[in-house]
C-alpha positions in Angstrom: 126.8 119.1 111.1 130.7 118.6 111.2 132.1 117.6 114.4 135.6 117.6 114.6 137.4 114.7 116.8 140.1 116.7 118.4 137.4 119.2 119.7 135.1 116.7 120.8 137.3 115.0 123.3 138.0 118.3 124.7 134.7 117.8 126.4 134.7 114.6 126.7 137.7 111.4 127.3 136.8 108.9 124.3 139.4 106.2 124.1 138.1 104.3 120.9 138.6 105.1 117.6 135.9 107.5 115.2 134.9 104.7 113.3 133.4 102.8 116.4 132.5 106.2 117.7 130.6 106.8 114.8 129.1 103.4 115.1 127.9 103.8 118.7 126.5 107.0 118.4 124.4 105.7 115.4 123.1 103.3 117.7 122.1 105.3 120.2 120.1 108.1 117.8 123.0 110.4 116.4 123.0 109.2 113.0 126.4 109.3 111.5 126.6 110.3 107.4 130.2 110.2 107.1 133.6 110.3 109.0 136.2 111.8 107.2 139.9 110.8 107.9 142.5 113.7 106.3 145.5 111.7 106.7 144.2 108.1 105.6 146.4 108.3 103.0 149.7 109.2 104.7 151.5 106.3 105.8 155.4 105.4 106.8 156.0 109.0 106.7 158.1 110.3 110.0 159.8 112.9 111.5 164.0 112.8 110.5 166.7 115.3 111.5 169.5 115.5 108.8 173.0 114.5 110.1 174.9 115.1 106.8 174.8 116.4 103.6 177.5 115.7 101.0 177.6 116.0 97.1 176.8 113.1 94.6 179.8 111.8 93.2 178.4 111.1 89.5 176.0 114.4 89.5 175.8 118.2 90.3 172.1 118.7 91.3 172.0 115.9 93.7 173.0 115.8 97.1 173.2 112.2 99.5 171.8 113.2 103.0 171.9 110.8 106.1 168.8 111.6 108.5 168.2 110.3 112.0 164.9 109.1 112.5 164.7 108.2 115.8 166.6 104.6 115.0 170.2 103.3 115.8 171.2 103.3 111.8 170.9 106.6 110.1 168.6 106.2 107.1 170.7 107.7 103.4 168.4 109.6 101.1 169.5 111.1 97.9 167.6 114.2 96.7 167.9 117.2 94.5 166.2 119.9 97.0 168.3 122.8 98.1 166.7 124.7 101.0 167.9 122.1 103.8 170.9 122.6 105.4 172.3 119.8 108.2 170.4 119.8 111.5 167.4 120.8 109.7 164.1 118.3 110.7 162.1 117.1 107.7 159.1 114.8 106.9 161.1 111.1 106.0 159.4 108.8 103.8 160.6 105.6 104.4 160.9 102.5 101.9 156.7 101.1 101.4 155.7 104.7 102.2 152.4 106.0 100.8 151.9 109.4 99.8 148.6 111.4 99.1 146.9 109.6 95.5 148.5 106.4 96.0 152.3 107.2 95.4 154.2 104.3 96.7 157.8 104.7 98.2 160.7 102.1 97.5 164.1 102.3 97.9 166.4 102.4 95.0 169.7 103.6 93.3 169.9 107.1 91.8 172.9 107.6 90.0 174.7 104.7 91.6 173.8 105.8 94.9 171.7 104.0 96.8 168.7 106.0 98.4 166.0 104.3 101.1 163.2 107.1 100.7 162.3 110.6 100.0 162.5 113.7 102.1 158.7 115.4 101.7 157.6 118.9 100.5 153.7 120.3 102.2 152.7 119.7 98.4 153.5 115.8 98.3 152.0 115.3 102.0 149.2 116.8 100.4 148.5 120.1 103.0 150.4 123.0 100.4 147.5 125.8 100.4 149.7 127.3 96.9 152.6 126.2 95.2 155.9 125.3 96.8 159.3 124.7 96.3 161.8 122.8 98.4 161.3 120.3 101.6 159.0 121.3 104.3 161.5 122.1 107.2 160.2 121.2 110.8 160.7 123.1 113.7 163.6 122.2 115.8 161.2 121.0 118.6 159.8 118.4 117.0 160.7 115.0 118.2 162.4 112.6 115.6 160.6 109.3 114.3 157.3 109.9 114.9 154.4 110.1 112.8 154.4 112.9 110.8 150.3 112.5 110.5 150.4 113.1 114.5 153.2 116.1 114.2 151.1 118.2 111.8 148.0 117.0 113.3 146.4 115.3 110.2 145.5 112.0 112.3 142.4 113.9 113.1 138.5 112.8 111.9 135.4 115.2 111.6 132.0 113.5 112.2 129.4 114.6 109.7 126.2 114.2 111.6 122.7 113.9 110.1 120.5 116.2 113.4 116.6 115.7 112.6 114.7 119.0 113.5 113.8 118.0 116.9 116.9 117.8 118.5 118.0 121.3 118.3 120.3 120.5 121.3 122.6 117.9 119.3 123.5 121.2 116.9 126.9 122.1 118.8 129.6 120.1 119.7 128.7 120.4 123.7 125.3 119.1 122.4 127.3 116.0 120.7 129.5 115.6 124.0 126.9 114.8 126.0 125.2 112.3 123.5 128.8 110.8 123.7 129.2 110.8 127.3 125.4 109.3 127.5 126.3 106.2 125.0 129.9 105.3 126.2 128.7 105.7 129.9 131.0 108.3 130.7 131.3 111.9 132.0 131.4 115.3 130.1 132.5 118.9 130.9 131.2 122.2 130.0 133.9 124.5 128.5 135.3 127.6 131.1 132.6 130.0 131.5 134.3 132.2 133.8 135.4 135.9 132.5 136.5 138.7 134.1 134.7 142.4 133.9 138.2 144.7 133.3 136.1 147.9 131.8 134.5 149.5 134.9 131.8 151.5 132.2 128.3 149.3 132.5 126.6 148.6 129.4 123.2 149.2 130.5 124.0 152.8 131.1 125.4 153.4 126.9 122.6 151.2 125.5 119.0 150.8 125.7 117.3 147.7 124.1 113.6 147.5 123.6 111.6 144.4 121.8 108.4 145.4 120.0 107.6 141.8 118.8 107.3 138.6 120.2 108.9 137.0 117.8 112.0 138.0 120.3 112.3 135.2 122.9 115.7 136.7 124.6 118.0 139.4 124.0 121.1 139.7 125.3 123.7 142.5 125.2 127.4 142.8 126.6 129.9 145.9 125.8 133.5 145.0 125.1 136.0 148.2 125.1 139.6 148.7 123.5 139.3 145.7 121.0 142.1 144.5 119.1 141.1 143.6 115.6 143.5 140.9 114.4 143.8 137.5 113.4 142.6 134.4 116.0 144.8 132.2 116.9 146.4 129.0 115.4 144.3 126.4 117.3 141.2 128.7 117.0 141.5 129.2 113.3 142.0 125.1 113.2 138.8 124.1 115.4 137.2 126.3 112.2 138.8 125.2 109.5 138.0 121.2 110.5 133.7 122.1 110.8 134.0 123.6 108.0 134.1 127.6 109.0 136.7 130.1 107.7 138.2 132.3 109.9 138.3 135.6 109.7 139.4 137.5 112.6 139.6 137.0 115.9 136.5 138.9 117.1 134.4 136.9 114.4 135.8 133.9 115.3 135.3 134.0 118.5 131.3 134.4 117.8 131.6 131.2 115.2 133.8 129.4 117.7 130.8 130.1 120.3 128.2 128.8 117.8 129.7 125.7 117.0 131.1 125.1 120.8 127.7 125.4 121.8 124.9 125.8 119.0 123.5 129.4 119.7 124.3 132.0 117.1 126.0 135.5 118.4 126.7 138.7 116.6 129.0 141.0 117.0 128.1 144.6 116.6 130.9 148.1 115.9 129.7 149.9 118.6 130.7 153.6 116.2 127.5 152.1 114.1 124.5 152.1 117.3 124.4 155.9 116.7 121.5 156.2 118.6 122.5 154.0 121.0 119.4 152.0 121.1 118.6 148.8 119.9 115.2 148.1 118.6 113.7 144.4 117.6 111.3 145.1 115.1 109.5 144.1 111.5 111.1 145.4 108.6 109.4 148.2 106.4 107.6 146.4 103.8 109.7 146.9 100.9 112.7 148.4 102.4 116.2 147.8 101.1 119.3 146.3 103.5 122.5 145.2 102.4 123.9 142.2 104.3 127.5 140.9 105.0 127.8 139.4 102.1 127.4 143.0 100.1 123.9 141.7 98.5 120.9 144.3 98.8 118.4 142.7 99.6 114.1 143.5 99.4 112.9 142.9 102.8 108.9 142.4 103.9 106.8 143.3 106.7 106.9 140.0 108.3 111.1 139.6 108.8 112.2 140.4 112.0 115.6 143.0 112.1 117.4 144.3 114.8 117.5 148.0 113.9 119.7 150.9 115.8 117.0 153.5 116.1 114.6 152.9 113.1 118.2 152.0 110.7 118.3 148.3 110.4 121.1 146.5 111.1 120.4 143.1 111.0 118.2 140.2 109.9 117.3 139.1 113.0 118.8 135.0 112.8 120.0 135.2 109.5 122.5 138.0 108.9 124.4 141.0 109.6 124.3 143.9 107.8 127.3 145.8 106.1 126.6 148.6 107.9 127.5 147.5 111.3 130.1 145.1 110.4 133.2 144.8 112.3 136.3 146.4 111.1 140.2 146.7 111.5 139.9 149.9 113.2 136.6 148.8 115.1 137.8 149.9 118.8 134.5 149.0 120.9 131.9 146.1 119.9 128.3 145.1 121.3 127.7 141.4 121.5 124.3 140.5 120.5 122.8 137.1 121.9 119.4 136.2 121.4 116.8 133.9 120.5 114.2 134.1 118.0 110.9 132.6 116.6 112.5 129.2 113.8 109.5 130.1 111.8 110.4 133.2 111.1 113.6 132.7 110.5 113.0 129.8 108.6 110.2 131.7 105.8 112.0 134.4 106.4 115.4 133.1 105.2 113.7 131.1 102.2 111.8 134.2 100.8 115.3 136.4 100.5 117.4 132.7 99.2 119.8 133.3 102.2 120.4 130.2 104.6 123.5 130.7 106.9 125.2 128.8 109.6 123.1 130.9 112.0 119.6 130.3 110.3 120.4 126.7 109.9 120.3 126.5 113.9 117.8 129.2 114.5 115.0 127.5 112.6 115.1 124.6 114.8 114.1 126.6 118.0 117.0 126.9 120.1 116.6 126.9 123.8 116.3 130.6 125.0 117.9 130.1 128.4 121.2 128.8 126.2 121.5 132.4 125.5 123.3 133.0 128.8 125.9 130.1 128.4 127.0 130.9 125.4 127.6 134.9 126.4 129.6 134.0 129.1 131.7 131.8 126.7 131.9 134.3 124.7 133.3 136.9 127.2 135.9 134.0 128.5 137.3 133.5 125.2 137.8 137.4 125.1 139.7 137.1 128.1 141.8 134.1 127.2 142.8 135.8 124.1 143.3 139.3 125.3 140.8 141.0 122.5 139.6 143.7 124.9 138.1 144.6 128.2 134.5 143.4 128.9 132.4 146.1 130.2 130.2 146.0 133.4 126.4 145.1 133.4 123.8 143.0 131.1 121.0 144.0 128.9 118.8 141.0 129.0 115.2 141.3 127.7 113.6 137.7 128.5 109.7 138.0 129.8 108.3 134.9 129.4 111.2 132.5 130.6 111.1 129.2 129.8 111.5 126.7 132.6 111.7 122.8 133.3 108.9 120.8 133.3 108.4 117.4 135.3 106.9 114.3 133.3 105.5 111.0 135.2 105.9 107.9 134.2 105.4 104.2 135.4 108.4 102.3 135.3 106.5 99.1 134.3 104.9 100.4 131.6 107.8 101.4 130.0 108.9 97.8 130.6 105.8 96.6 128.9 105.9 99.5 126.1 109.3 98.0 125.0 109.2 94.6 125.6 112.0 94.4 128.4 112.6 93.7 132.1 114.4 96.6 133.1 114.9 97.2 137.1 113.8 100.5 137.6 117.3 101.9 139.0 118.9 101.2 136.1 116.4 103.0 134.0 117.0 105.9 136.3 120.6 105.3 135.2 120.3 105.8 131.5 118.2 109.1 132.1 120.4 110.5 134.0 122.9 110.3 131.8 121.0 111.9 129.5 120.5 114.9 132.6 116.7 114.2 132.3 117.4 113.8 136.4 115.0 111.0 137.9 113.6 110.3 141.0 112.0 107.5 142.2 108.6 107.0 144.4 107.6 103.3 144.1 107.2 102.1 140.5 106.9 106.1 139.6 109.1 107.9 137.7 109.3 111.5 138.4 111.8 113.3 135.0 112.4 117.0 135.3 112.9 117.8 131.3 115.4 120.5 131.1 114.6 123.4 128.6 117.0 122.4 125.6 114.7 118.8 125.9 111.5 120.2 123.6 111.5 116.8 121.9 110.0 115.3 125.6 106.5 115.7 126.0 104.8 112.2 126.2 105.8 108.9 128.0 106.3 107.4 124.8 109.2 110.4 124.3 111.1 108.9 127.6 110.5 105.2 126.3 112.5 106.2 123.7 115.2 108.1 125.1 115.6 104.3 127.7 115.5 102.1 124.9 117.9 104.4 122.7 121.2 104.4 125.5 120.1 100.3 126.2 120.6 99.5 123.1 118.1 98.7 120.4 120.1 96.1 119.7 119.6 94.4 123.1 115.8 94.6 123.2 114.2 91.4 122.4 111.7 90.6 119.6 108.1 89.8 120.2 105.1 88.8 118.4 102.5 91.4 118.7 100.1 90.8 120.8 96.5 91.8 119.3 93.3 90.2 119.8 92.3 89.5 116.5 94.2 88.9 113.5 91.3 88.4 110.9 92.4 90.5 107.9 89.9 91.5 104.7 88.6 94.3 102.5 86.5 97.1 103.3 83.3 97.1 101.7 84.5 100.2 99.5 87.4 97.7 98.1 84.8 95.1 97.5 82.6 97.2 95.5 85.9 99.1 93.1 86.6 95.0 92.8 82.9 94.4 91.3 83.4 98.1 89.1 86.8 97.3 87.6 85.6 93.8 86.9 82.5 95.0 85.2 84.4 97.3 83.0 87.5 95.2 82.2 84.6 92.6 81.4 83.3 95.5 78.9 86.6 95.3 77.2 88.1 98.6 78.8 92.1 99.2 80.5 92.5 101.2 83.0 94.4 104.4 83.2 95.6 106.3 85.8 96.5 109.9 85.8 97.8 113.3 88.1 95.1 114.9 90.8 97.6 118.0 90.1 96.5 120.0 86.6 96.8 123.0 85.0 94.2 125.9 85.0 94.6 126.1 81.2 92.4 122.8 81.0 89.4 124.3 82.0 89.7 126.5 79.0 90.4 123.6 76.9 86.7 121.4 77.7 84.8 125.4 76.9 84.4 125.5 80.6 82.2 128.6 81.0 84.1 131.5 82.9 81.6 131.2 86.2 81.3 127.6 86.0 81.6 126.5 89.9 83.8 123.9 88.2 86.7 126.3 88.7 86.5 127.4 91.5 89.9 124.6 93.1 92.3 124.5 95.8 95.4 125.8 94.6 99.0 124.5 95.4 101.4 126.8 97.3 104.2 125.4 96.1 104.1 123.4 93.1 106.2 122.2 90.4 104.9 124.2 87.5 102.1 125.9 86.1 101.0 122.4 84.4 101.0 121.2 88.3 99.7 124.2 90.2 96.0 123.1 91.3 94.2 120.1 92.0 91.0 118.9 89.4 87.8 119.4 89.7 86.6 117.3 87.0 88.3 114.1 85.4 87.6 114.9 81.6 90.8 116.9 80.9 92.5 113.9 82.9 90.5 111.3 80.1 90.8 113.7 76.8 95.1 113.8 77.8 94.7 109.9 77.9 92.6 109.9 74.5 95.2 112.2 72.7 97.5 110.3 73.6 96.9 107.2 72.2 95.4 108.7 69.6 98.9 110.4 68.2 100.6 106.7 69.0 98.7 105.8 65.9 96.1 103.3 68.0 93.3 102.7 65.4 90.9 102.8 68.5 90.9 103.0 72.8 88.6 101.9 75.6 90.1 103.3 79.1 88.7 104.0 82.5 89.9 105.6 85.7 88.9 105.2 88.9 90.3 108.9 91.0 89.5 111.7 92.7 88.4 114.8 92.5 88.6 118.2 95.3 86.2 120.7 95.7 87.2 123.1 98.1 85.2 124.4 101.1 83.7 127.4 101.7 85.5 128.1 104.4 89.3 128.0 103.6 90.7 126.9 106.5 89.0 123.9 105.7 90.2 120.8 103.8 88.3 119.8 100.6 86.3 117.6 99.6 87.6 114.4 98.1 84.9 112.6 95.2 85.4 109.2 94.1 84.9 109.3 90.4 84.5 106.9 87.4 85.9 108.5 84.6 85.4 106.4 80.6 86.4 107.4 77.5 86.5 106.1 74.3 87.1 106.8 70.7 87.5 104.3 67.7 84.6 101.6 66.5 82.3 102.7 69.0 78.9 105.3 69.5 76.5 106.3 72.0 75.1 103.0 72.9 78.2 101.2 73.6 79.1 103.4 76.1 75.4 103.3 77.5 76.2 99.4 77.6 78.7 100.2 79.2 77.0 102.4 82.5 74.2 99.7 82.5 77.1 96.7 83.2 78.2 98.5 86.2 74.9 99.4 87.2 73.3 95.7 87.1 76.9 94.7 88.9 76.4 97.0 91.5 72.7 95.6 91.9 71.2 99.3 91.6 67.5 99.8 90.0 65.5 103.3 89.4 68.2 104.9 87.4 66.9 107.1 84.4 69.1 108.6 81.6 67.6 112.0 80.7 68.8 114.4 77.8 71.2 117.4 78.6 72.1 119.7 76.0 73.8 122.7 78.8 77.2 120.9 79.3 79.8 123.1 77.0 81.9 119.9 77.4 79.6 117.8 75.4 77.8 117.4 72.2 74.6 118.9 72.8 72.2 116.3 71.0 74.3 113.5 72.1 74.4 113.6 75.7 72.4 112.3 78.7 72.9 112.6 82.7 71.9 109.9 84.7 70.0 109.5 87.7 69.6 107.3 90.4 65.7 108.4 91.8 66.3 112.4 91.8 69.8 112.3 92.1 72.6 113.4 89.1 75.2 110.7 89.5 77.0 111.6 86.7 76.8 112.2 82.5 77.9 110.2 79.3 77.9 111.5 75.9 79.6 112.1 72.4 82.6 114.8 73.6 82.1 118.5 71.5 84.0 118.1 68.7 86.0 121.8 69.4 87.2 119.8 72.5 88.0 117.1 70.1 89.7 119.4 68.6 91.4 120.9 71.6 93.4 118.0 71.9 94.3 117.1 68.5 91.6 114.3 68.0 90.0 113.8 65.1 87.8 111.2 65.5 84.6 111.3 67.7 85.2 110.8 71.3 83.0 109.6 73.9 83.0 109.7 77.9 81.1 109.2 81.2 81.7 110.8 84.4 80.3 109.2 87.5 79.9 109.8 91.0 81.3 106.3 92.6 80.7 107.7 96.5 76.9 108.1 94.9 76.7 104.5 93.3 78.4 102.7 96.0 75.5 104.5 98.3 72.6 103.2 96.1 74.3 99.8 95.5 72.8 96.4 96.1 74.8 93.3 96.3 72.6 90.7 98.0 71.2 88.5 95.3 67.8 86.8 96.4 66.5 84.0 94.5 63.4 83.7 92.3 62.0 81.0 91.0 61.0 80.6 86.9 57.3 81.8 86.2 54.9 79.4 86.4 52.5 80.9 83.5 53.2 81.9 80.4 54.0 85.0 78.8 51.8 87.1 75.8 54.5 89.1 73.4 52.8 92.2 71.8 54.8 94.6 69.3 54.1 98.0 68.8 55.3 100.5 66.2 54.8 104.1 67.1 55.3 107.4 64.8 56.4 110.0 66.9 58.4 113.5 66.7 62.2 113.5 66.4 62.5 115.2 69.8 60.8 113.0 71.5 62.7 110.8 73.9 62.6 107.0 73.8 62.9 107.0 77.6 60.0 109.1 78.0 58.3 106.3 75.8 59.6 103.4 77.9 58.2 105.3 81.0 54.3 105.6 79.9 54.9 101.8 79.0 55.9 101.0 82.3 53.4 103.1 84.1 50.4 101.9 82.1 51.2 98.8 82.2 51.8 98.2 86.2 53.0 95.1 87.0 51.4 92.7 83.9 54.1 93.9 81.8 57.6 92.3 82.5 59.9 93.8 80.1 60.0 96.4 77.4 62.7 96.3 74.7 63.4 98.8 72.0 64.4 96.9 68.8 64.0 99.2 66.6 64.7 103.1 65.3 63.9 104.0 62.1 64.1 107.5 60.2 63.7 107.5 55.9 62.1 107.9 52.4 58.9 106.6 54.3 58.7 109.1 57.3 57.5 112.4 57.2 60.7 114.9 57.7 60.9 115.7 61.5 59.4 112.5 62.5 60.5 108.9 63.6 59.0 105.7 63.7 60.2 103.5 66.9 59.0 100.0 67.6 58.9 97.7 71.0 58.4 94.3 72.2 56.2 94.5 75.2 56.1 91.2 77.5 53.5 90.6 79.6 53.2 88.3 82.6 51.4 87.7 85.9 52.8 85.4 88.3 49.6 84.0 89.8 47.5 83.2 87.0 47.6 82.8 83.1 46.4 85.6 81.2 43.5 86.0 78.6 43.8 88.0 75.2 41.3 90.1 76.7 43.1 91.3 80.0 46.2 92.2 77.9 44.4 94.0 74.8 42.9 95.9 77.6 45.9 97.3 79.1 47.8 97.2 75.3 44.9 100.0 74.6 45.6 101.8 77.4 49.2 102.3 77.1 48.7 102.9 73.3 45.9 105.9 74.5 48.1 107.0 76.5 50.9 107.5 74.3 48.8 109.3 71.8 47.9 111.9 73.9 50.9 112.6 76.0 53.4 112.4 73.0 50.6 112.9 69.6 52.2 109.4 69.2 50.4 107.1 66.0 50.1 103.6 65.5 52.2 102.2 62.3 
């Protein structure tokens, strides 16, 4: 927001200059973004009153002037400009003068002459608005020698404030005033809010107002009769002009003047227009057309608040007037609107039709109703002081639910203690005050009344703030924070991703890391059934593109994007893991998703199956976890269905590993044969075991039997190990496959798959005939669960 200097310290006295202003203020919460100086470049440039004018003696366009500026010696000057004539005033830039975009003035000869400056034109000071020709002539009131920055008024700054969203009462220059007059310890001064009712005609008698929606804080409606439609005045149109408003007549600018002056937004209605004379604060027909000010037609909704005459609309209510109800140069009688509306509103409102104005900028904030009020009256004064028209009698205000003060307790001492100070409490009471949160004081209690355009002030921590901000940041102390402990560590969730990453960097794998945010076209590209639950996801409402627009319910797109692209790099072969998240969305919308830990690894190059089975059984023995079973799945659309297992953990699907379906392969421009796990970390980390107990080395020996079994191709090597396992109880210690065999030599349809089997008590040694007794019943057993036969 642009704060102009000159119409601050109308307001308030400020007797340093805008850069320390700007400074201060910073300090104290305003933040400052820029302060821009219009006449920085200007200097040596005064006010000079020609005394002479005679020819050059050595050439016919020139002409040697002598010019009093406000010294004993008049100053000569030699020009070729013709539109002065003696006793004319003119801008005089002396010898070291600097003009706008560096142009340095010396004094010199021209023609012989000698000439000790140049008399200015508005296009070398810089201010022309369209080409000119000639010196700028002065009027005769204007005092010789001074500064022609301070004659023309371009000493003047304009603060550029930065106002967060919950100080809607810093939006105006009043608003800034008093943050001025809080910081520098001073005083400041509400502008004239006295008018004068001259149309005996009441307003309340021509015009009915009625609010059907809530989204209607206040409304506010004054009659003005016999307007004058014509241009504001000079200052007016520059108090504009500085913040960054263009004028455009007087009974506009009056209603912009108002909004800067104090931050609430007013509208000025042709009264010719109110046909029905009723207003009516309502929700726009879904789908209905409206043409605004700025001649667009625009598609409203049902949710956008108007202000209609009758069922006509007229206006987006805190955004816009329409084109219908505009104010013209034959506009005889207005209706000032003044109101306050819902920021929300305004706000989605104003983003769905891509029209922010001055008025929806401050509207969105949530502007204090009972401002409304103020800034009629100001309103009505400044019709006064300008003579625009005659202000009818009476006031249409709608307010129902008035907002009023609220009173906040605090203890003195803990504020002390919150910010590390000593503060008496009097003087606390001072800097509130000077704020107008009034304070009173009842022992070490401090009793605020908030005023309404405080919504920022809730909490005791809010007032804290508001003491420490006028102190001075700068002048509170540091201090070591005082806590009880100080013992820092990782969680046990850290600990554990520590062990998994180690395990599978240890396996020779990188990590990767990759978006939550996806595309629904993904889905399509792993054959992801249409009714799969996997996509059913949580959808972003405002996201960057379609490739962005939801958040994953799986990781393998995440890992196949990773895979393709170091695939088309040209890498011979990759081994990558991620460690992410996943969402699956509630049942309930309203409620926030659920987030999975997942352990995402693919691979492709000089690798198969069992590598990345080696793989799942690191992390598994670093994670100390037993009882985990990898079972056959040929259902997953995503994988290759006679290369694929889930795993479990007891009963419990923790995740799946396989080759990856070579039309996904295909999908993403592989052509080599991928492979890739997906586990459930959350599940691992719940089954995980890290404390190590010691066991000593068995006593007795061990007895190593072999065993070669014929068996069908379907059947499952784990469903082997399992009988051998069972059977065997706890004499047998360890069962390894070693080897798998399908040729000339076996029957089509069948394989031949041989085991070490190590058995072992740890109390006793054992005989050749305890073991050949359970060796016969796991071989039994084998033959008639799976038609197994000896080799």
């Amino acid at each position: 927001m642009k704060v102009p200097v000159r119409w601050l310290k109308d307001y308030v006295d400020i007797n340093i200059s805008s850069e320390d202003l700007g400074d201060r203020l910073t300090l104290s919460g305003s933040k400052v973004e820029e302060i821009i100086c219009s006449g920085d470049e200007i200097q040596n440039v005064v006010t000079g009153k020609i005394i002479e004018i005679k020819p050059h003696p050595d050439a016919d366009k020139l002409v040697v002037c002598q010019l009093n500026v406000g010294k004993e010696e008049p100053v000569q000057i030699v020009t070729g400009a013709n539109n002065m004539k003696e006793g004319d005033i003119v801008p005089v830039a002396l010898h070291g003068a600097i003009l706008p975009g560096g142009l340095k003035i010396k004094k010199g000869k021209l023609r012989g002459i000698v000439s000790n400056g140049m008399m200015c034109s508005e296009e070398e000071l810089g201010i022309a608005e369209e080409e000119v020709h000639g010196l700028m002539i002065l009027s005769q009131e204007t005092h010789l020698g001074k500064d022609i920055k301070e004659v023309l008024g371009l000493n003047s700054s304009v603060i550029d404030f930065e106002i967060t969203s919950n100080r809607p009462d810093c939006l105006s220059v009043v608003g800034i005033a008093r943050e001025t007059a809080a910081t520098l310890g001073t005083n400041y001064k509400m502008p004239n809010l006295n008018y004068k009712v001259l149309c005996k005609e009441n307003i309340c008698e021509n015009l009915k107002v009625e609010v059907k929606d809530d989204l209607c804080r206040r409304y506010m409606a004054r009659g003005v009769k016999n307007v004058k439609i014509e241009p504001s005045p000079k200052w007016m149109q520059e108090r504009l002009t500085e913040a960054g408003v263009r004028p455009i007549n007087n009974i506009v600018d009056i209603t912009n003047f108002v909004m800067i002056e104090l931050g609430q937004p007013m509208h000025a209605f042709d009264a010719r227009q109110i046909s029905t004379n009723s207003i009516v604060i309502d929700r726009a027909k879904d789908l209905e057309k409206f043409i605004t000010l700025d001649e667009v037609e625009r598609e409203l909704k049902n949710n956008m608040l108007c202000i209609k005459d009758g069922d006509r609309t007229v206006a987006l209510a805190g955004i816009m007037g329409g084109l219908n109800s505009e104010v013209k140069d034959d506009t005889s009688n207005i209706i000032l609107e003044c109101a306050n509306f819902d920021g929300t509103n305004v706000r989605v409102s104003s983003k769905i039709l891509g029209l922010r104005t001055e008025a929806s900028a401050k509207f969105e904030k949530d502007l204090d109703p009972n401002l409304v009020q103020i800034a009629m009256d100001r309103a009505c004064n400044l019709i006064n002081e300008l003579n625009v028209g005659q202000i009818m009698e009476g006031t249409v205000d709608v307010y129902t639910k008035k907002t009023e003060e609220h009173v906040l307790e605090v203890d003195s001492k803990w504020i002390n203690r919150f910010l590390g100070t000593d503060l008496p409490k009097e003087e606390i009471k001072e800097y509130l005050d000077r704020l107008e949160l009034y304070t009173k004081i009842k022992e070490d209690i401090l009793i605020i009344t908030i005023p309404t355009n405080r919504t920022d002030i809730n909490i005791k921590e809010d007032v804290a703030e508001e003491v420490a901000r006028i102190y001075g940041y700068n002048n509170i102390p540091t201090t070591i924070i005082n806590c009880s402990s100080r013992k820092g560590g990782k969680t046990v969730k850290q600990h554990l991703d520590d062990r998994v990453i180690e395990a599978l960097i240890g396996s020779g794998l990188n990590q990767s890391i990759s978006y939550s945010f996806v595309s629904p076209k993904v889905f399509d590209e792993i054959l992801l059934p249409k009714d799969s639950f996997l996509r059913n996801v949580v959808k972003i409402k405002n996201p960057l593109g379609e490739d962005y627009s939801i958040m994953r319910t799986t990781t393998v797109p995440s890992m196949m994007e990773a895979l393709s692209r170091n695939y088309s790099r040209n890498n011979d072969e990759a081994r990558l893991f991620e460690m992410g998240k996943i969402y699956i969305p509630d049942k309930d919308e309203n409620n926030l998703p659920e987030e999975r830990n997942i352990i995402n690894i693919g691979m492709y190059g000089n690798v198969d199956y069992l590598d990345m089975k080696g793989v799942i059984e690191n992390i598994i023995e670093y994670l100390g976890i037993s009882s985990v079973k990898f079972v056959r799945e040929s259902e997953n659309p995503t994988f290759h269905p006679g290369k694929t297992a889930n795993i479990y953990i007891k009963k419990n699907l923790i995740g799946t590993l396989g080759e990856i379906h070579p039309d996904v392969s295909d999908n993403y421009g592989i052509d080599e044969r991928c492979y890739m796990a997906e586990l459930n970390l959350d599940m691992l980390y719940n089954y995980s075991n890290l404390n190590k107990k010691y066991k000593s080395l068995p006593k007795f020996p061990a007895v190593s039997r072999d065993i070669a079994l014929l068996v069908d191709d379907n059947v499952l090597v784990q469903e082997i190990e399992d009988i051998i396992v069972r059977q065997g109880g706890k004499m047998v210690e360890r069962v390894k496959l070693f080897d798998v065999y399908k040729g000339k030599q076996i029957e089509d349809g069948k394989k031949s798959v041989a085991y070490s089997i190590l058995y072992r008590l740890e109390n006793k040694t054992l005989t050749d005939e305890e073991v050949n007794k359970v060796h016969d019943k796991i071989v039994r057993t084998l033959e008639n669960k799976l038609g197994a036969q000896l080799r």
